[in-house]
C-alpha positions in Angstrom: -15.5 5.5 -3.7 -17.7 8.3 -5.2 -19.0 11.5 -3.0 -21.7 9.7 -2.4 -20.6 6.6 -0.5 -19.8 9.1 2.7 -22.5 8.3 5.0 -21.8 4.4 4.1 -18.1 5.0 4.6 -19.0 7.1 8.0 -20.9 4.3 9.4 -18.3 1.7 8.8 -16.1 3.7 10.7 -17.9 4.6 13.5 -18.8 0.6 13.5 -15.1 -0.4 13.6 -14.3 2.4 16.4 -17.0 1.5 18.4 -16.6 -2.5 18.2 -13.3 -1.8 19.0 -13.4 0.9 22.0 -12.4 3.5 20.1 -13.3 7.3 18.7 -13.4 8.8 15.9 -13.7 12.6 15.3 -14.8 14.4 12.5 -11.6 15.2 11.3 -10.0 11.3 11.5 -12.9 10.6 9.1 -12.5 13.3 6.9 -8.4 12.1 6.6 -9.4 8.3 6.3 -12.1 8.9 4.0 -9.3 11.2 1.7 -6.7 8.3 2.3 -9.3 5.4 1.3 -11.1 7.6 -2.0 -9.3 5.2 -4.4 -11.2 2.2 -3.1 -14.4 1.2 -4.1 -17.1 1.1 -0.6 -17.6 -2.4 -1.3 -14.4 -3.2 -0.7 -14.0 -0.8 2.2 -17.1 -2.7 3.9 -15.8 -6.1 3.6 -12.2 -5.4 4.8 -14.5 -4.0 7.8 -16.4 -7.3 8.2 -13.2 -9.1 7.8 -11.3 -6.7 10.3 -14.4 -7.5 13.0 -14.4 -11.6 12.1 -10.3 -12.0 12.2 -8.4 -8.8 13.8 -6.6 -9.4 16.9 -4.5 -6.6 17.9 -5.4 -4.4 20.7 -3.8 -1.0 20.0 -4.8 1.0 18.4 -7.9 0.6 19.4 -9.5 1.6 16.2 -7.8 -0.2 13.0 -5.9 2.1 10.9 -5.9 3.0 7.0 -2.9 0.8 6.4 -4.6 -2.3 7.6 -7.7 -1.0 5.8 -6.0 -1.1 2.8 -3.5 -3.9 3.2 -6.7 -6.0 3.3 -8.1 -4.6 0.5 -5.0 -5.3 -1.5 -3.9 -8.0 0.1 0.0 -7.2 -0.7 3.2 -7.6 1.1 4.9 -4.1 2.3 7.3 -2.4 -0.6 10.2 -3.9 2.0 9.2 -7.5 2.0 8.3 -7.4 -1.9 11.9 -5.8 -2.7 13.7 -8.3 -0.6 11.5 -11.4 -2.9 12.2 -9.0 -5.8 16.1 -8.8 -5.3 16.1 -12.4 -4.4 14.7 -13.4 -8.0 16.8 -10.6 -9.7 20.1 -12.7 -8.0 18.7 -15.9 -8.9 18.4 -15.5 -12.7 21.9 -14.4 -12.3 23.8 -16.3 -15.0 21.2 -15.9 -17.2 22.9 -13.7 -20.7 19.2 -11.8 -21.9 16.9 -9.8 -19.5 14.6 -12.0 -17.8 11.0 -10.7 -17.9 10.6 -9.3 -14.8 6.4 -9.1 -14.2 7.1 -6.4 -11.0 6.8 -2.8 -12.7 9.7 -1.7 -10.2 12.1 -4.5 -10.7 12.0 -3.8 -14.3 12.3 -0.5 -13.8 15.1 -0.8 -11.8 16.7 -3.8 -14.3 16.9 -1.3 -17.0 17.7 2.2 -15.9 19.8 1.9 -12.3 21.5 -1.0 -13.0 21.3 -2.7 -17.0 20.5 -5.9 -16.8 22.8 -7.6 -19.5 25.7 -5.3 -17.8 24.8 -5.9 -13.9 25.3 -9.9 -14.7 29.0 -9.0 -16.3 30.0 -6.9 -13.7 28.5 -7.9 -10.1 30.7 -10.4 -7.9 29.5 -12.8 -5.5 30.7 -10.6 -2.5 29.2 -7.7 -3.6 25.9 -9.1 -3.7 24.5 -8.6 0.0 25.7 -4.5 -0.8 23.8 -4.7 -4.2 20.8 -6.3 -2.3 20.7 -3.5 0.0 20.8 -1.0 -2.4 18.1 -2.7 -4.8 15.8 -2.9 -1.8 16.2 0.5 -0.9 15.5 1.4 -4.2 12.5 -0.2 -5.1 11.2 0.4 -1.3 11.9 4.6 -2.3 10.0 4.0 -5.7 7.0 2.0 -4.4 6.6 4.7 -1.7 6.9 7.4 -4.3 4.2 5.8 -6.1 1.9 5.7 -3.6 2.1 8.9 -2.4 1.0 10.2 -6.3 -2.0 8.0 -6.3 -3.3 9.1 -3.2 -2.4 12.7 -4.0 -4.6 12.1 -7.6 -7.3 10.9 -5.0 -7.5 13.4 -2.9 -8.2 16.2 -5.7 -11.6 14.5 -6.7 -12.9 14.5 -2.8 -15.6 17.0 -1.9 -15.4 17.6 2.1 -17.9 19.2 2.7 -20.7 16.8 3.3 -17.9 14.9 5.5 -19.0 18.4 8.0 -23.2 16.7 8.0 -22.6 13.6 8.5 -23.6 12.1 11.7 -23.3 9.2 14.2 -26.0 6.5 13.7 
């Protein structure tokens, strides 16, 4: 989004709340407009239309930033993507070179916390589920990390104060 999408991005809000039974202040927009800023408006406004065609929890009763964005992205968690990561790390297990992990973390991971070529020597079949544990943890710490940065890098470019002019439809 761009300063300028703010009274778009307002009224998609205030839509969602008020289809939903729900309120939201001044401040809630100003944090959800800092917490979306990487998005483009476009995208915000369709995960809205989708959220009103397809969203059937209750509480809260105005949808949250996560399921904003989870929408948006449509990704797994970091926890259900390390578990599917640490899966295929175990099943190429056997395998003599580095298999060419596409997940950024995995790799990561493969080559600096635990070398590939020397984790396939080394780990034993019942220390697998502790190495699992530990991988997931891992990559769940990283991806969480890396979130946090890119939304930090956001939040520098936002200018607030038209947020304080904007007003209900």
């Amino acid at each position: 989004m761009t300063n300028d999408d703010k009274q778009k991005f307002a009224e998609i809000m205030w839509g969602l709340a008020d289809v939903f039974g729900g309120e939201i202040s001044q401040s809630g927009l100003k944090v959800r407009f800092a917490a979306l800023y990487e998005y483009q408006i476009e995208d915000i406004e369709a995960s809205g239309a989708y959220l009103l065609r397809y969203r059937k929890a209750k509480f809260p009763a105005v949808p949250t930033v996560s399921e904003i964005i989870e929408i948006i992205e449509q990704k797994e968690s970091p926890d259900i993507a390390a578990r599917r990561q640490a899966d295929f790390v175990i099943s190429q297990r056997g395998v003599v070179y580095m298999p060419d992990f596409d997940d950024e973390i995995t790799k990561r991971l493969m080559s600096e916390t635990w070398p590939y070529r020397k984790w396939v020597q080394t780990v034993q079949d019942k220390d697998l589920a502790w190495w699992r544990r530990d991988f997931v943890a891992a990559y769940v710490g990283i991806a969480e990390r890396e979130r946090y940065r890119s939304i930090r890098e956001s939040i520098g470019k936002i200018d607030y104060k038209g947020l304080k002019r904007l007003e209900k439809p």
